[in-house]
PDB file of N, CA, C and O in Angstrom:
ATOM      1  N   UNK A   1      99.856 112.562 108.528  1.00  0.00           N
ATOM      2  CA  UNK A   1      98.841 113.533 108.866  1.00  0.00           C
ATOM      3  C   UNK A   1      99.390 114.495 109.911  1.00  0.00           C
ATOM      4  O   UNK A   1     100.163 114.102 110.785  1.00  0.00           O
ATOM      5  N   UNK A   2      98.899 116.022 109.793  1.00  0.00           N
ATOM      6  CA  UNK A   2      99.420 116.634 110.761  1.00  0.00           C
ATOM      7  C   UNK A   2      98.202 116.963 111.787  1.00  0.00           C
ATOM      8  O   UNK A   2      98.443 117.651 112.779  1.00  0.00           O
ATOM      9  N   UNK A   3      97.494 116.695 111.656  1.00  0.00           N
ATOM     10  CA  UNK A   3      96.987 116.713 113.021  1.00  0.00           C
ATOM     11  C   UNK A   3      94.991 116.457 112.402  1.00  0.00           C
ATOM     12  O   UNK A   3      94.565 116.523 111.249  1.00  0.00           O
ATOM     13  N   UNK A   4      94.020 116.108 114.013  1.00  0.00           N
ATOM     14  CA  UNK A   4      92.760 115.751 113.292  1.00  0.00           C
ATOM     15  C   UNK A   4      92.107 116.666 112.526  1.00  0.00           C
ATOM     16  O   UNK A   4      92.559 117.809 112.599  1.00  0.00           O
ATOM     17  N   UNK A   5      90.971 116.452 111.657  1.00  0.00           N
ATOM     18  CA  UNK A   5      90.038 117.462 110.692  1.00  0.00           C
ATOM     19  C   UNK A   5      88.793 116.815 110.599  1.00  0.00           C
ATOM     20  O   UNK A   5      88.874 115.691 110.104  1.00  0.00           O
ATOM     21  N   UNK A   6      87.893 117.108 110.859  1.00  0.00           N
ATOM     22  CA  UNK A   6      86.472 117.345 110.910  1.00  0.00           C
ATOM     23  C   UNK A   6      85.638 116.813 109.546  1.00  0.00           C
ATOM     24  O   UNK A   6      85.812 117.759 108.778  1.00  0.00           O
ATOM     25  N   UNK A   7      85.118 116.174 109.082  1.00  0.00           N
ATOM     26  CA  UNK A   7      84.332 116.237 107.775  1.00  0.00           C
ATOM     27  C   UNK A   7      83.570 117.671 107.928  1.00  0.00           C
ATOM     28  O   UNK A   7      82.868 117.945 108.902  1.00  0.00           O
ATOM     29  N   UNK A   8      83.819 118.588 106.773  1.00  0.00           N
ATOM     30  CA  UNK A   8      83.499 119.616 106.435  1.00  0.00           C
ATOM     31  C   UNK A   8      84.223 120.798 106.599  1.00  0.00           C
ATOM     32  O   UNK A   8      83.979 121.770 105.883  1.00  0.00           O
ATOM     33  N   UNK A   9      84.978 120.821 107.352  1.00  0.00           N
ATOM     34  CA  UNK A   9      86.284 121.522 108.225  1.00  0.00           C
ATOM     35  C   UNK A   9      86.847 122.372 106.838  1.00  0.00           C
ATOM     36  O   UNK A   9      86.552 121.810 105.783  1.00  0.00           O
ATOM     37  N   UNK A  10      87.347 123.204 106.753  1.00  0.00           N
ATOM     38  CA  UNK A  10      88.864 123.764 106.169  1.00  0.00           C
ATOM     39  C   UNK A  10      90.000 122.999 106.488  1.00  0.00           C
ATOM     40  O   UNK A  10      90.501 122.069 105.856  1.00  0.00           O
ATOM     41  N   UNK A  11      90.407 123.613 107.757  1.00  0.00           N
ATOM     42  CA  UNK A  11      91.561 123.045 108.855  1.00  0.00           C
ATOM     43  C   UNK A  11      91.692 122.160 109.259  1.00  0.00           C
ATOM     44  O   UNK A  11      90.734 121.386 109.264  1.00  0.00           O
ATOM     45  N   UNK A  12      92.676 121.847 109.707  1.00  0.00           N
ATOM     46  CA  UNK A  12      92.712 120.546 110.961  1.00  0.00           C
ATOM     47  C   UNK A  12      92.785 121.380 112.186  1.00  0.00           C
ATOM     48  O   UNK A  12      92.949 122.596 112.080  1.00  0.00           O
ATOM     49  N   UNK A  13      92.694 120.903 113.142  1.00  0.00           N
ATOM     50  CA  UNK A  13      92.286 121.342 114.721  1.00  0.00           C
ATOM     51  C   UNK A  13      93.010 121.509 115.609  1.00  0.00           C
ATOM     52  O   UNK A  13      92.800 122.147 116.640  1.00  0.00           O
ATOM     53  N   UNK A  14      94.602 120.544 115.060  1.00  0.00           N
ATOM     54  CA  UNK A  14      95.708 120.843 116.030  1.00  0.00           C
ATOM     55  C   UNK A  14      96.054 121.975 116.279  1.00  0.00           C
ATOM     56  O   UNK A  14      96.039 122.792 115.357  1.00  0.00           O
ATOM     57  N   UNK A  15      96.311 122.223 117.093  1.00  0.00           N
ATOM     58  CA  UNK A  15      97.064 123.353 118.054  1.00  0.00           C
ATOM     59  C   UNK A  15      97.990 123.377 118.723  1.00  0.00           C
ATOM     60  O   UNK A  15      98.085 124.247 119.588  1.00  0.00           O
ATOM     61  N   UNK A  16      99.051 122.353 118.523  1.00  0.00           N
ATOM     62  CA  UNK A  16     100.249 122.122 118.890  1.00  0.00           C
ATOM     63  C   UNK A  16     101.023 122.996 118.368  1.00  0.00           C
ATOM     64  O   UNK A  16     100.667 123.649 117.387  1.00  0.00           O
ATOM     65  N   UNK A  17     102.280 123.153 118.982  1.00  0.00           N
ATOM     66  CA  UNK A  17     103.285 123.307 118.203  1.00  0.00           C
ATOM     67  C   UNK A  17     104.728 122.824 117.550  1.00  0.00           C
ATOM     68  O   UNK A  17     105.543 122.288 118.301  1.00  0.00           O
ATOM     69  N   UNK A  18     105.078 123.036 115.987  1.00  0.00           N
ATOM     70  CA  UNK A  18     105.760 122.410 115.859  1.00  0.00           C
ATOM     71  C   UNK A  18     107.485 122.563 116.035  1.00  0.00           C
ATOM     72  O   UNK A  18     107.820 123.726 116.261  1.00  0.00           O
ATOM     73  N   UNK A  19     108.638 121.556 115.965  1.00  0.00           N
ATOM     74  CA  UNK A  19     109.268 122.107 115.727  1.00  0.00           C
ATOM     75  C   UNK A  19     109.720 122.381 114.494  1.00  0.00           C
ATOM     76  O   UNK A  19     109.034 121.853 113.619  1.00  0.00           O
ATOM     77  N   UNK A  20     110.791 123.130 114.042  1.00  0.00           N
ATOM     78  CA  UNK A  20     110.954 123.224 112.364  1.00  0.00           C
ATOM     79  C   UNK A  20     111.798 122.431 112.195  1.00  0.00           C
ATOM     80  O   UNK A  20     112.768 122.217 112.922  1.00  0.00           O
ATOM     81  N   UNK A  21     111.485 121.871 111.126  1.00  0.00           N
ATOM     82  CA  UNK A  21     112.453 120.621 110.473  1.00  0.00           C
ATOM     83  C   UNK A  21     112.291 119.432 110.830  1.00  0.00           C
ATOM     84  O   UNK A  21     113.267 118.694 110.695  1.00  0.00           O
ATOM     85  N   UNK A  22     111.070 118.875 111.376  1.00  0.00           N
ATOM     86  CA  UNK A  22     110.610 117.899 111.679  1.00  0.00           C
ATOM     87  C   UNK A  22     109.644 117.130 110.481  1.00  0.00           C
ATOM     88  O   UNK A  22     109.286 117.919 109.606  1.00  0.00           O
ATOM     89  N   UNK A  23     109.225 115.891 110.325  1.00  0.00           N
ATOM     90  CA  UNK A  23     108.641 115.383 109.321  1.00  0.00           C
ATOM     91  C   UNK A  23     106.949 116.070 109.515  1.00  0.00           C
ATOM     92  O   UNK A  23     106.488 116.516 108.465  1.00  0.00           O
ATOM     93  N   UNK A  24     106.038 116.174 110.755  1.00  0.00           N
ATOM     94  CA  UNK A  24     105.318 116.704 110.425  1.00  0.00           C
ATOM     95  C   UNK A  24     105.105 118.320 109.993  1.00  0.00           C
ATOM     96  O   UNK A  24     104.230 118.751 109.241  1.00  0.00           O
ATOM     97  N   UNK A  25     106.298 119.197 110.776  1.00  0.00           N
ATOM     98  CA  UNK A  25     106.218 120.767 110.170  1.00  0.00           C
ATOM     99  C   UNK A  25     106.562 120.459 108.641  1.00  0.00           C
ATOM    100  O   UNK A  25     105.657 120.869 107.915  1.00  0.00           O
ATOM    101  N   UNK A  26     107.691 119.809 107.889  1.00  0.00           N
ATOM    102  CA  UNK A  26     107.547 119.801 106.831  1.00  0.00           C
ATOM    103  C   UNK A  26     105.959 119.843 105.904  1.00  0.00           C
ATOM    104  O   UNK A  26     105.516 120.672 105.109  1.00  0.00           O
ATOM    105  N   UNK A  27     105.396 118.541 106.440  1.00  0.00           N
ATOM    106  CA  UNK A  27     104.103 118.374 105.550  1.00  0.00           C
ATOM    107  C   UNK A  27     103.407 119.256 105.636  1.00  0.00           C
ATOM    108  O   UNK A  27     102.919 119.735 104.613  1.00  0.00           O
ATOM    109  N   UNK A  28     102.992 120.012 107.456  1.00  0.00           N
ATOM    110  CA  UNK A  28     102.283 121.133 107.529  1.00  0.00           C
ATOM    111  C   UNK A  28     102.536 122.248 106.774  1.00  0.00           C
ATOM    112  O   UNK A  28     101.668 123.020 106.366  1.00  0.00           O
ATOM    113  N   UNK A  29     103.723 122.344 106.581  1.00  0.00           N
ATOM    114  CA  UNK A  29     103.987 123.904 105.181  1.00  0.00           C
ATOM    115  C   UNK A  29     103.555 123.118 104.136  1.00  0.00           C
ATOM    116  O   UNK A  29     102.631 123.443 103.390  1.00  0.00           O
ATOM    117  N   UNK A  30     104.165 122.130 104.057  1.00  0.00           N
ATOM    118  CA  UNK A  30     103.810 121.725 102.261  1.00  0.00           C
ATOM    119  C   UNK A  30     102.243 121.709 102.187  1.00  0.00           C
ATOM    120  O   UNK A  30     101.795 121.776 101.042  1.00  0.00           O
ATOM    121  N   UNK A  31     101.505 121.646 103.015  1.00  0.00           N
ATOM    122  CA  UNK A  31      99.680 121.088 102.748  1.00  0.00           C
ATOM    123  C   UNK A  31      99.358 122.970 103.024  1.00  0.00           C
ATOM    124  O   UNK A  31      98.156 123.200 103.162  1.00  0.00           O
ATOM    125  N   UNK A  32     100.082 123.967 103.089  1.00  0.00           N
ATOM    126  CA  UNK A  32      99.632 125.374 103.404  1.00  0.00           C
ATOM    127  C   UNK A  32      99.357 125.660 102.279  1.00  0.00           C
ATOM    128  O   UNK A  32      98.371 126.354 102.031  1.00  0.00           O
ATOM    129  N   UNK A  33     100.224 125.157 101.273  1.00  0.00           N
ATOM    130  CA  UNK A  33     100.161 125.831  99.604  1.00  0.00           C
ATOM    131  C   UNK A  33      98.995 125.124  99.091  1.00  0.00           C
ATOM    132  O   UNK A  33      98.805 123.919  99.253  1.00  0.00           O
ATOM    133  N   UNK A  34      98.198 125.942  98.449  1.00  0.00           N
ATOM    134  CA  UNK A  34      96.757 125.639  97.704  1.00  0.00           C
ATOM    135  C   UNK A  34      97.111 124.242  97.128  1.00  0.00           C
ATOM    136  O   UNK A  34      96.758 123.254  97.772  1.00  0.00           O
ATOM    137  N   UNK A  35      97.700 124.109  96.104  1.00  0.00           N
ATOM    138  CA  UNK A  35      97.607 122.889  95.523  1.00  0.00           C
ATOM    139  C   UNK A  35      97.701 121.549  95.788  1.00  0.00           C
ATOM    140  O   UNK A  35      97.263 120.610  95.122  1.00  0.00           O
ATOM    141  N   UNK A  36      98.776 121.535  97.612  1.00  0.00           N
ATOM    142  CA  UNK A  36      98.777 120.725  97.977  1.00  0.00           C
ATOM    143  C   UNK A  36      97.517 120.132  98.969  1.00  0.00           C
ATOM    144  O   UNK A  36      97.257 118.932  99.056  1.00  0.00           O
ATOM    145  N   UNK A  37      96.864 121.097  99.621  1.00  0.00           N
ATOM    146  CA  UNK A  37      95.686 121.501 100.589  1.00  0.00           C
ATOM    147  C   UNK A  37      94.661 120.458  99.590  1.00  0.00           C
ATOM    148  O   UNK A  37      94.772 119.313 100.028  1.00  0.00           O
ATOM    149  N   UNK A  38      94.152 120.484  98.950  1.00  0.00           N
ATOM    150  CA  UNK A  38      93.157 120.213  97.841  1.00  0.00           C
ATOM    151  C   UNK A  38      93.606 118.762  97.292  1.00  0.00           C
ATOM    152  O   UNK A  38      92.669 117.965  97.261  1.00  0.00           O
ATOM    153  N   UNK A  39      94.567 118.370  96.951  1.00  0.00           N
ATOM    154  CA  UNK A  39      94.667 117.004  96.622  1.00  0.00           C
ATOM    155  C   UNK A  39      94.592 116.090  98.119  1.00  0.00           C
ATOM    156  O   UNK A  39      93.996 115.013  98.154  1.00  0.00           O
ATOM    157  N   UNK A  40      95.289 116.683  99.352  1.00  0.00           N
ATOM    158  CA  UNK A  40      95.436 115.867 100.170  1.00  0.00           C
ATOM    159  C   UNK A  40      93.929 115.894 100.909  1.00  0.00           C
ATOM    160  O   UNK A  40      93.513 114.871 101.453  1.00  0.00           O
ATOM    161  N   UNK A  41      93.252 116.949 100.896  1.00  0.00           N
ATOM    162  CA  UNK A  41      91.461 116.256 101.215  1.00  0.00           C
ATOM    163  C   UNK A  41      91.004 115.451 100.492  1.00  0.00           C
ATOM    164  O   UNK A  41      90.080 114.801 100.983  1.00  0.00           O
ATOM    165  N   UNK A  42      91.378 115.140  99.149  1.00  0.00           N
ATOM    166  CA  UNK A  42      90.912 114.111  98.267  1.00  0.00           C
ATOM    167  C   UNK A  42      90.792 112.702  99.007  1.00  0.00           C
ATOM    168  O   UNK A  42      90.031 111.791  98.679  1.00  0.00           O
ATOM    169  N   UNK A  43      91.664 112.704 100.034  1.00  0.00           N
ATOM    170  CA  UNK A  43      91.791 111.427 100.276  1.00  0.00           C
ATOM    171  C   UNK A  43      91.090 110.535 101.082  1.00  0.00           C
ATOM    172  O   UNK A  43      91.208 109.356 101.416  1.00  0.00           O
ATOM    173  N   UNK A  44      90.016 111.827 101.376  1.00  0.00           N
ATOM    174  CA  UNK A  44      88.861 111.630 102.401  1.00  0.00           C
ATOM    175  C   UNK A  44      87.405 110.795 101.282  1.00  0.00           C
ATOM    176  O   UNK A  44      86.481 110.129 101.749  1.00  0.00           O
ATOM    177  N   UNK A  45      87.583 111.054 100.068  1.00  0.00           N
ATOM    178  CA  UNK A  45      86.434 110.998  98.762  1.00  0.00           C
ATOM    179  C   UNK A  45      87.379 109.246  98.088  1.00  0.00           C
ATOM    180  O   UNK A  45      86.736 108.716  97.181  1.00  0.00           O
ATOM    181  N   UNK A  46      88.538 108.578  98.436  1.00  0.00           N
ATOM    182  CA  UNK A  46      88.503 107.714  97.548  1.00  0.00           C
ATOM    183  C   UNK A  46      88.656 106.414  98.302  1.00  0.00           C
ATOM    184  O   UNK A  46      88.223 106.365  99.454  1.00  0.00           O
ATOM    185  N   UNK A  47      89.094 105.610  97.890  1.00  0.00           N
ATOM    186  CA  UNK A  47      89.126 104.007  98.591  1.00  0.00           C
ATOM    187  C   UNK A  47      89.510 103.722  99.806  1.00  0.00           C
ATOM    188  O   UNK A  47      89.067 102.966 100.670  1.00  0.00           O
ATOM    189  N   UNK A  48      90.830 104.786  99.718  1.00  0.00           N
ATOM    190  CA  UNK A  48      91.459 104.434 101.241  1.00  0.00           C
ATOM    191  C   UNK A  48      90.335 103.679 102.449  1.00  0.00           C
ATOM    192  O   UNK A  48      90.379 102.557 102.954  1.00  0.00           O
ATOM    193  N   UNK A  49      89.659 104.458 102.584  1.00  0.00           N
ATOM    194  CA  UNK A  49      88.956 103.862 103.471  1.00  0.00           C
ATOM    195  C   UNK A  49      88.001 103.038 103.976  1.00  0.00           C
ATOM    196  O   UNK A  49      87.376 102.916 105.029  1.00  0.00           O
ATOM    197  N   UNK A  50      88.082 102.433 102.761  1.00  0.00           N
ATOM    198  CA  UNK A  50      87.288 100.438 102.004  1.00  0.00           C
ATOM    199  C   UNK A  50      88.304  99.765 102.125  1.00  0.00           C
ATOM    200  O   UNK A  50      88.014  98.568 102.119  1.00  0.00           O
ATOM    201  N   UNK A  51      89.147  99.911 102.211  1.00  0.00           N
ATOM    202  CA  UNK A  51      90.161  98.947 102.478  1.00  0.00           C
ATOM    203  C   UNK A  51      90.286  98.898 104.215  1.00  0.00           C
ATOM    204  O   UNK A  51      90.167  97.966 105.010  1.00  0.00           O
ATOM    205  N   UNK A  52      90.512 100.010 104.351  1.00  0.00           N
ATOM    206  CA  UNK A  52      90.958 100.122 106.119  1.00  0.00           C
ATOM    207  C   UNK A  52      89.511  99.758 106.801  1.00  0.00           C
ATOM    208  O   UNK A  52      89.708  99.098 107.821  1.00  0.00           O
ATOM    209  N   UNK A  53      88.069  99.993 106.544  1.00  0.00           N
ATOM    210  CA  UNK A  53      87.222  99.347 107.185  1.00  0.00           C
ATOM    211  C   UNK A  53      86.766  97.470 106.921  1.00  0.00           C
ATOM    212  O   UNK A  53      86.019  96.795 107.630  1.00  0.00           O
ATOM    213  N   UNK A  54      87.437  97.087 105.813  1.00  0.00           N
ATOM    214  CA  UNK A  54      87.340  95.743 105.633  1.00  0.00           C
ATOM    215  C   UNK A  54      88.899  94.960 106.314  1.00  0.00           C
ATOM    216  O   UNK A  54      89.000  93.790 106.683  1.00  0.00           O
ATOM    217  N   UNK A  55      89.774  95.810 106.320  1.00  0.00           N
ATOM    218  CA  UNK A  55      90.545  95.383 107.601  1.00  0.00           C
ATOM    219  C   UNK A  55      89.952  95.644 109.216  1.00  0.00           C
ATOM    220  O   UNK A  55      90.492  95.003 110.117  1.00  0.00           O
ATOM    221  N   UNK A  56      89.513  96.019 109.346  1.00  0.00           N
ATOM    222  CA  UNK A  56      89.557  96.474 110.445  1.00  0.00           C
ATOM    223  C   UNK A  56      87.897  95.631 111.448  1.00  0.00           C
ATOM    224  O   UNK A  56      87.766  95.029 112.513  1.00  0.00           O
ATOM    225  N   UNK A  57      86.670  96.197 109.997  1.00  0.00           N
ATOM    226  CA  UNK A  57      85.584  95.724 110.969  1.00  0.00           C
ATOM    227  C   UNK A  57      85.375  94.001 110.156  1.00  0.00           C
ATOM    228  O   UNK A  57      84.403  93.250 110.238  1.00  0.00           O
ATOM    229  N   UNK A  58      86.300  93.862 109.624  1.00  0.00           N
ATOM    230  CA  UNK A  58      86.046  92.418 108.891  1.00  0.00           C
ATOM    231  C   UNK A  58      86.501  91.608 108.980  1.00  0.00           C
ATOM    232  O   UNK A  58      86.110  90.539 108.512  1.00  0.00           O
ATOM    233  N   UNK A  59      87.721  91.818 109.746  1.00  0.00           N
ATOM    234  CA  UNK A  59      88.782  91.239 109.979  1.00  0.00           C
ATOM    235  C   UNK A  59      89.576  90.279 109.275  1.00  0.00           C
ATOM    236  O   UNK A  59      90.091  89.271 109.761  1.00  0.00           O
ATOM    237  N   UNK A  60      89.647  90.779 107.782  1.00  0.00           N
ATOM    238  CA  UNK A  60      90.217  90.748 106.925  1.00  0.00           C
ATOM    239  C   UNK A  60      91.653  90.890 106.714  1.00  0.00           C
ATOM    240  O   UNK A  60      91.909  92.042 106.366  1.00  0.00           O
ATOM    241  N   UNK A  61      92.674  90.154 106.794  1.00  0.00           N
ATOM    242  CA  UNK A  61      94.228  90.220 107.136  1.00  0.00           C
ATOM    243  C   UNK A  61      94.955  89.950 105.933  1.00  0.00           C
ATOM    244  O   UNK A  61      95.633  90.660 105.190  1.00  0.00           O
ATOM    245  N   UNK A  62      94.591  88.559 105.936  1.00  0.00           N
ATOM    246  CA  UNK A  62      95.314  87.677 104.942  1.00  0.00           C
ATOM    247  C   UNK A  62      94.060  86.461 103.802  1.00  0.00           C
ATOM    248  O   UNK A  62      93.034  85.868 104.137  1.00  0.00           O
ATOM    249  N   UNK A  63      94.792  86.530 102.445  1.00  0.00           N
ATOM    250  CA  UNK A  63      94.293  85.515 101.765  1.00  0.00           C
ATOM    251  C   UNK A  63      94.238  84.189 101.779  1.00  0.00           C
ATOM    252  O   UNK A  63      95.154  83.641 101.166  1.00  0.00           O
ATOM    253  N   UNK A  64      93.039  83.136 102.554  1.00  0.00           N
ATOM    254  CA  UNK A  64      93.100  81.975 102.743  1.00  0.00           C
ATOM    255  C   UNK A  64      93.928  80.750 101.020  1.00  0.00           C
ATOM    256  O   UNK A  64      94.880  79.976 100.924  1.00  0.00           O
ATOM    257  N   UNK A  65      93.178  81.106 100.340  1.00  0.00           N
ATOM    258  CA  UNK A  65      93.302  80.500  99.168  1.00  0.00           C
ATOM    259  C   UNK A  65      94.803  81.256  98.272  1.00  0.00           C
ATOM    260  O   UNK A  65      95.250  82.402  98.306  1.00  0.00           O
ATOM    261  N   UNK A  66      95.299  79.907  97.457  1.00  0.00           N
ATOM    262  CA  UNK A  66      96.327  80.760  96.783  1.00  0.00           C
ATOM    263  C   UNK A  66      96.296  80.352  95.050  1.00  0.00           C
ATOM    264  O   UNK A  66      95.685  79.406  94.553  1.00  0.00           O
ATOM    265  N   UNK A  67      97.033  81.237  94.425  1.00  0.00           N
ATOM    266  CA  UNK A  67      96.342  81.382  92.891  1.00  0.00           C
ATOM    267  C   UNK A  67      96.158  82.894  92.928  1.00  0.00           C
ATOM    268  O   UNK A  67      95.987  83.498  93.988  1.00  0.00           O
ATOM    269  N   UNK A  68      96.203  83.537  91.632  1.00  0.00           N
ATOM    270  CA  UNK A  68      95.539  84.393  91.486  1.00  0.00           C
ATOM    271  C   UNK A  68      94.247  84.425  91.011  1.00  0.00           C
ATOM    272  O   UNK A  68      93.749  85.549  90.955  1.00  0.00           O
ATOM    273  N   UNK A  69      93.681  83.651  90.713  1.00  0.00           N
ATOM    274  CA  UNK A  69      91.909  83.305  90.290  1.00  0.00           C
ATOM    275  C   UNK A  69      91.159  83.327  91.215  1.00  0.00           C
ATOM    276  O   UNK A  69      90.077  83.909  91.293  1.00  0.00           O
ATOM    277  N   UNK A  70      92.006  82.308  92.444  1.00  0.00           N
ATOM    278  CA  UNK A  70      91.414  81.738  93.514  1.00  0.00           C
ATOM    279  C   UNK A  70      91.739  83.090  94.414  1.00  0.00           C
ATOM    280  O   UNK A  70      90.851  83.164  95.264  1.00  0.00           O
ATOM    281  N   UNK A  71      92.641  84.148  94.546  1.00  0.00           N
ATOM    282  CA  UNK A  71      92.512  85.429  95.326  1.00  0.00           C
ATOM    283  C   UNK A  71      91.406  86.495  94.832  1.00  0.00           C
ATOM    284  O   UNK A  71      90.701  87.222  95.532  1.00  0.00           O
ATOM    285  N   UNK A  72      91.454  86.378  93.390  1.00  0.00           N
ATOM    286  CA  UNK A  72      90.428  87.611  93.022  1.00  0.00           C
ATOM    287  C   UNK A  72      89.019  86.910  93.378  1.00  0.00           C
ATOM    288  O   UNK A  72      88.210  87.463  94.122  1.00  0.00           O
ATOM    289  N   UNK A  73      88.812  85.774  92.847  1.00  0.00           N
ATOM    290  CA  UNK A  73      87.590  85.083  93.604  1.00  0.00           C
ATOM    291  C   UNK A  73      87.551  85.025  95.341  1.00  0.00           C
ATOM    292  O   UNK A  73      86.392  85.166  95.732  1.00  0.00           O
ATOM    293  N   UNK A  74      88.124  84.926  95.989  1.00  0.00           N
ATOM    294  CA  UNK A  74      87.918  85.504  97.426  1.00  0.00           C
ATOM    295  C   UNK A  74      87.965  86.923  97.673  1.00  0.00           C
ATOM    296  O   UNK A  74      87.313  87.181  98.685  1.00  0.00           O
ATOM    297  N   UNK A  75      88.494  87.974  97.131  1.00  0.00           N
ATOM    298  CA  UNK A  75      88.730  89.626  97.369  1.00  0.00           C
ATOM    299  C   UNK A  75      86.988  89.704  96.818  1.00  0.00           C
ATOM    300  O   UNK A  75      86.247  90.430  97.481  1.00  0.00           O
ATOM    301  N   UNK A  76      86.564  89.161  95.958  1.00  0.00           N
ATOM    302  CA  UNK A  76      84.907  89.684  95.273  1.00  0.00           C
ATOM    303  C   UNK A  76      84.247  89.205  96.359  1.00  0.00           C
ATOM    304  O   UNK A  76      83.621  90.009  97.050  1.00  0.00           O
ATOM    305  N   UNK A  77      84.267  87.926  96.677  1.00  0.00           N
ATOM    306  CA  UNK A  77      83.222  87.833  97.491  1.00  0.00           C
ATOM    307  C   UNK A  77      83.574  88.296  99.433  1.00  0.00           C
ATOM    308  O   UNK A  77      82.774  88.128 100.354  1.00  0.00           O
ATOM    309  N   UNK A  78      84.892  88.842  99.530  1.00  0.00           N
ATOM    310  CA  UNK A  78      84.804  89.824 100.570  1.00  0.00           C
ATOM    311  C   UNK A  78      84.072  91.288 100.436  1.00  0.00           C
ATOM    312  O   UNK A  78      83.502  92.113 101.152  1.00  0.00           O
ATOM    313  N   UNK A  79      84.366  91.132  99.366  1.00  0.00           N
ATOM    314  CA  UNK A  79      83.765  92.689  98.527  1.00  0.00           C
ATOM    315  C   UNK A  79      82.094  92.730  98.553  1.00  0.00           C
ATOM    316  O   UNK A  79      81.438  93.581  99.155  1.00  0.00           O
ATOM    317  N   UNK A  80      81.577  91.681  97.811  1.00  0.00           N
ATOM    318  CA  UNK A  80      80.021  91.502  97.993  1.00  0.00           C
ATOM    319  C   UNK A  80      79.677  91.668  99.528  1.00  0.00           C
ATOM    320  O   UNK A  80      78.904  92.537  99.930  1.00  0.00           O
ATOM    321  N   UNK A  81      80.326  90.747 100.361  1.00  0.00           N
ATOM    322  CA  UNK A  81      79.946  90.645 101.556  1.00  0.00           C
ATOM    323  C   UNK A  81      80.006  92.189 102.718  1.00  0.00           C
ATOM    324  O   UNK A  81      79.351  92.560 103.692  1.00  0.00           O
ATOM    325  N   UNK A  82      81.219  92.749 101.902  1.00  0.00           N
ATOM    326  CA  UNK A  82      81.227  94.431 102.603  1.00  0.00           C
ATOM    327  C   UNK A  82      80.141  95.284 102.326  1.00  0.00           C
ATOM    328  O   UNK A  82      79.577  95.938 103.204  1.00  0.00           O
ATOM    329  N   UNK A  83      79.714  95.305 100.698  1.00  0.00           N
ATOM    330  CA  UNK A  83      78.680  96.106 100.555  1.00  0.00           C
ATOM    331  C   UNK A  83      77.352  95.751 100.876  1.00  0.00           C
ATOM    332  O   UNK A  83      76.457  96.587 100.758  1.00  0.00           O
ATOM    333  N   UNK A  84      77.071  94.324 101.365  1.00  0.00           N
ATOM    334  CA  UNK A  84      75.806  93.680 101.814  1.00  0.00           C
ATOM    335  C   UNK A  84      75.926  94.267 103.152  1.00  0.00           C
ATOM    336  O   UNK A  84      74.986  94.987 103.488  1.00  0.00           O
ATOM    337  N   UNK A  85      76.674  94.144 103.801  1.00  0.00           N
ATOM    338  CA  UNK A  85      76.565  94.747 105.168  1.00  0.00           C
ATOM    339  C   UNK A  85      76.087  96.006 104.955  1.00  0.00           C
ATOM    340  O   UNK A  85      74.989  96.175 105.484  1.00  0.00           O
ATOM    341  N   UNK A  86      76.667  97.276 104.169  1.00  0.00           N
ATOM    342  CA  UNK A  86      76.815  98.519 104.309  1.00  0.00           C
ATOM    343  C   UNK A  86      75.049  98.491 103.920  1.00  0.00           C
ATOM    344  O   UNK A  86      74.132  98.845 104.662  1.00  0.00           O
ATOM    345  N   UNK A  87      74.977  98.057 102.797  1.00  0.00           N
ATOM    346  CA  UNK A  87      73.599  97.990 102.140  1.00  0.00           C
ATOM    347  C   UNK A  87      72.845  97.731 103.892  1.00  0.00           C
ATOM    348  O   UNK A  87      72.814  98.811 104.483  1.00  0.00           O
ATOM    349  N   UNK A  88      72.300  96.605 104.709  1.00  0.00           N
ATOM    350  CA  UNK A  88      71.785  96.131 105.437  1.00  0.00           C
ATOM    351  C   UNK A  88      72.058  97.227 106.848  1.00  0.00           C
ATOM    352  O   UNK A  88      71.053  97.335 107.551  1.00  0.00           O
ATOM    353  N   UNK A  89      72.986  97.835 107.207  1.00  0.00           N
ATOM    354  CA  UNK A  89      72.974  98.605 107.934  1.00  0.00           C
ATOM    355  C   UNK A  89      72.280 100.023 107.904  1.00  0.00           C
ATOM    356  O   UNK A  89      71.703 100.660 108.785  1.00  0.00           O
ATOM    357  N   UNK A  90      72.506 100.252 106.761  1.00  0.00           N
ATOM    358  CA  UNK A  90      71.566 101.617 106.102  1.00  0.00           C
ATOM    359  C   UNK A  90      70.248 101.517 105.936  1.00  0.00           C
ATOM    360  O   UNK A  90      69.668 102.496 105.467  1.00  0.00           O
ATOM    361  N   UNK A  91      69.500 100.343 106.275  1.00  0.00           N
ATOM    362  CA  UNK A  91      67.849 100.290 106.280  1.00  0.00           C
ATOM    363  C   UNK A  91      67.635 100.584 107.624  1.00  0.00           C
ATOM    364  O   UNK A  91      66.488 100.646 108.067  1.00  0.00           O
TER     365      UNK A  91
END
């Protein structure tokens, strides 16, 4: 990321400056061109950030159980248990 953005924003807000040839001036030109601008807000609309709040407020790390039956059966019912919250917080 090159710097913060607002839900609803155009821009991001930084006001730094960069130097050239650095990994973030790179991205900052590359996200200037329309096509790139537009996919990389996408990323605000998809999962990314169901994952990073069930790490984070769930404290969700690692899979107790092992198997793959026995993981997808624990990932669902972390899953039920995320959207019961979200559900229960929103009343």
């Amino acid at each position: 990321a090159t710097g913060r953005q607002k839900h609803g924003t155009k821009a991001a807000t930084t006001k730094r400056k960069l130097k050239s040839g650095t990994l973030v001036a790179r991205m900052s030109t590359k996200l200037k061109r329309a096509g790139y601008r537009s996919r990389y807000r996408l990323r605000k609309q998809i999962v990314e950030p169901v994952f990073g709040q069930i790490k984070q407020a769930r404290g969700f790390r690692q899979f107790l159980l092992r198997s793959i039956d026995k993981v997808k059966a624990e990932w669902a019912m972390i899953c039920i248990a995320h959207n019961l919250a979200k559900l229960a917080a929103a009343r």
